[in-house]
C-alpha positions, 0 to 999 in steps of 0.5 A: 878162796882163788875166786873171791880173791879174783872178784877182789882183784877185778873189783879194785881194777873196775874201781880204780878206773871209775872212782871220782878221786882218780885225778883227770885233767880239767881246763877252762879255755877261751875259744874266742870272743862273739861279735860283741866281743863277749867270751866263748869258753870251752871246759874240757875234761881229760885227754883222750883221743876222742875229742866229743864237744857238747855245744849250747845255746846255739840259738841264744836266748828262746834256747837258754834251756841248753846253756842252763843244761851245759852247765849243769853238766859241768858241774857233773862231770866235775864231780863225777870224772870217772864217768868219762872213759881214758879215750875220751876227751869231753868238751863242753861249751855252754854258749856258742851265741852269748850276743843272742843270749844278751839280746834275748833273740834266736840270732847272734848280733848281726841277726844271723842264725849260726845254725844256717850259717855253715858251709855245708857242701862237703857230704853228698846231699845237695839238700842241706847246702847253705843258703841265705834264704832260710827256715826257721822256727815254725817254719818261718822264712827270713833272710838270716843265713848270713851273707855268705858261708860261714861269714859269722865269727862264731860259725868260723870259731866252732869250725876251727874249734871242731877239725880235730873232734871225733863228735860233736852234740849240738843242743836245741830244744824244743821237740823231744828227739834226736837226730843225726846228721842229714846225709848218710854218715853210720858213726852219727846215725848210730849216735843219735839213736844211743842217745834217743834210746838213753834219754827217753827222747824219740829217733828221727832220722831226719828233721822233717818239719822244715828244710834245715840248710847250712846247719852245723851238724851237716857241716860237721857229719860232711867232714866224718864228724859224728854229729847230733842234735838233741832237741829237748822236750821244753823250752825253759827246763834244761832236762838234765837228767835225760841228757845227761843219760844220753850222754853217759850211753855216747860216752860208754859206746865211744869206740863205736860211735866217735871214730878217730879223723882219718886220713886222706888221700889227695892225688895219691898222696897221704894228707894227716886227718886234721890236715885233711879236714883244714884243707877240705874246709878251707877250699880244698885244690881250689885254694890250697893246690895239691900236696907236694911231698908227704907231711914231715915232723917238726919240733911242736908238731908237723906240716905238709907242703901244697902248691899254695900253703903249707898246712902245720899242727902245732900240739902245743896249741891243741883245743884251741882254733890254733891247732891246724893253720897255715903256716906264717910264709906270708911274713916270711915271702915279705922278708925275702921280698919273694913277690917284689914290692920292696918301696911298698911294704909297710907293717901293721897296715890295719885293713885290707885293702880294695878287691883283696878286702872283701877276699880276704874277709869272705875266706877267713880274715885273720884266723885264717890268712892273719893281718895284712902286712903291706899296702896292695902292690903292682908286681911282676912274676916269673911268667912275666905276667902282671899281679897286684899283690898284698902280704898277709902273715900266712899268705900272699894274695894275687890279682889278675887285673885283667880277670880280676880272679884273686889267688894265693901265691904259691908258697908251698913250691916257695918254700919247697924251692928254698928248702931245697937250695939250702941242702947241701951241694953236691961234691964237685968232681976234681980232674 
């Protein structure tokens, strides 16, 4: 009698986990708009740490295979809410390039393959670092990388959109296997053959028909991302059964093969993962400086101070490209007239202007720096020395009109030396 009332008692826990009524939360949000302007959505279900994105049709219309097989796996999941285990929290976006799919082409609307397009120079494999010059499918050669690294918006999206993931599933088809991403990286090797075991595709540990460079996987699997790429047998069927296998064995496995953002260190000193990643994706020391103090608490999140910024977490903004940014010390230093320029500051000035325009879109423009806030100035520092300046909601641009070298003006020590004027003063001694 004990031991079937244990079997009734473990039956109910199994139950009460993967029975479809148990409530999950479920939420449609707006990931951005395309360079027409058409919608990104992302349907996300429940809240676990893990964060696991599926993405499709990154290719547009010759893969709208993988947008009919997303769908379909909404639907699922839908249904099926029990499949996704409390640690997990799955997303799925159906389309990255709505434009290709509108157009019926493989490029998004300026005729760039976002699939090339991403600044894949943070892993140790030189091999796969973006190029302008890129293959493509059958190996076809074309200029069709883009301008520039991650110079796409929707490129630019997905890398927001992904700082916090612990996986990302890139869908393509159509060769009927799965690999991960290029270089050496376990949690996403191990991913590619879970899936490739489940969905009856072949593992390959590397894509050997072409030379893929700036390829989102890479750029993904660079920052501790585990990633994959699923290509699917057929180009015009969406294979549902057998994703959907490969999916629910990721899902099963996600301890092993999703492993958490992990923090970093920078001149010996502790940067939260997200933080991390923003930091490295962005331009890392380069761009950002150093840490100056350990991140601190704040009432929707916390920040962390660096020479040239201060990164901030905002939880009320997570899965959305909000998430991680720079916080607004831009309209800030303008208040306070930090940088001088007082006749010249102007609000809602539409476009950067001059040598800091092609800077300002070249690193991220608005989702990234926010809008400019004043004409372009000429001002003078504390060394003495001469810049030209420009305000933005989250920074102030500065350039050397003799090098013509353009920075970010150090907010961080700004605001570290603001913070540190309003603490109390310390009690005068009276004699």
């Amino acid at each position: 009698m004990k031991y079937l009332i244990f079997f009734l008692f473990a039956t109910t826990t199994w139950w009460s986990w993967l029975s479809p009524m148990q409530t999950l939360p479920i939420r449609t949000v707006e990931v951005g708009r395309s360079a027409e302007g058409r919608p990104i959505e992302a349907v996300i279900f429940g809240d676990g740490p893990r964060k696991l994105v599926v993405i499709g049709a990154t290719h547009g219309a010759p893969e709208a295979n993988t947008y009919q097989l997303a769908l379909a796996l909404i639907e699922h999941f839908r249904a099926n809410p029990a499949d996704i285990p409390p640690e997990v929290r799955l997303v799925i976006i159906p389309v990255l390039n709505p434009d290709g799919l509108a157009r019926g082409w493989r490029f998004d609307a300026a005729g760039v393959d976002l699939n090339r397009n991403m600044d894949t120079s943070h892993d140790a494999c030189p091999d796969n670092d973006w190029r302008q010059r890129v293959q493509g499918a059958r190996g076809i050669v074309s200029d069709t990388g883009g301008p520039y690294p991650d110079s796409q918006i929707e490129s630019r999206l997905i890398r927001a959109f992904l700082l916090d993931a612990a996986g990302a599933i890139f869908l393509h088809s159509n060769a009927g296997l799965v690999f991960p991403a290029s270089c050496e990286h376990p949690p996403s090797i191990a991913m590619a053959q879970i899936y490739a075991a489940a969905a009856g595709y072949q593992y390959a540990r590397f894509w050997d028909r072409y030379t893929i460079t700036g390829g989102m996987h890479d750029w993904a699997g660079g920052l501790g991302i585990a990633a994959i790429t699923p290509e699917l047998v057929t180009g015009n069927q969406p294979e549902v059964a057998e994703n959907l296998a490969g999916l629910r064995a990721v899902l099963m496995n996600a301890q092993e093969v999703l492993p958490l953002p992990a923090e970093g260190e920078v001149n010996d000193m502790t940067v939260p993962a997200v933080i991390y990643r923003f930091w490295q994706a962005l331009g890392g020391e380069a761009r950002f400086g150093v840490p100056l103090a350990p991140a601190e608490a704040t009432a929707t999140g916390f920040r962390q101070r660096f020479t040239h910024a201060v990164i901030e977490i905002d939880e009320t903004q997570r899965d959305t490209v909000r998430y991680v940014r720079m916080a607004s010390l831009g309209s800030e230093a303008m208040t306070a007239r930090a940088y001088g320029g007082t006749d010249a500051i102007v609000e809602a000035v539409p476009w950067p202007a001059g040598p800091f325009a092609d800077f300002w879109q070249r690193h991220g423009a608005s989702l990234v720096f926010g809008d400019p806030l004043s004409e372009p100035f000429e001002t003078r520092l504390a060394d003495g020395s001469r810049r030209i300046a420009q305000y933005f909601a989250r920074a102030v641009l500065l350039l050397d009109p003799v090098s013509g070298q353009i920075d970010l003006a150090p907010l961080g020590l700004w605001d570290a030396a603001r913070a540190e004027l309003a603490l109390p003063s310390a009690p005068q001694t009276i004699r």
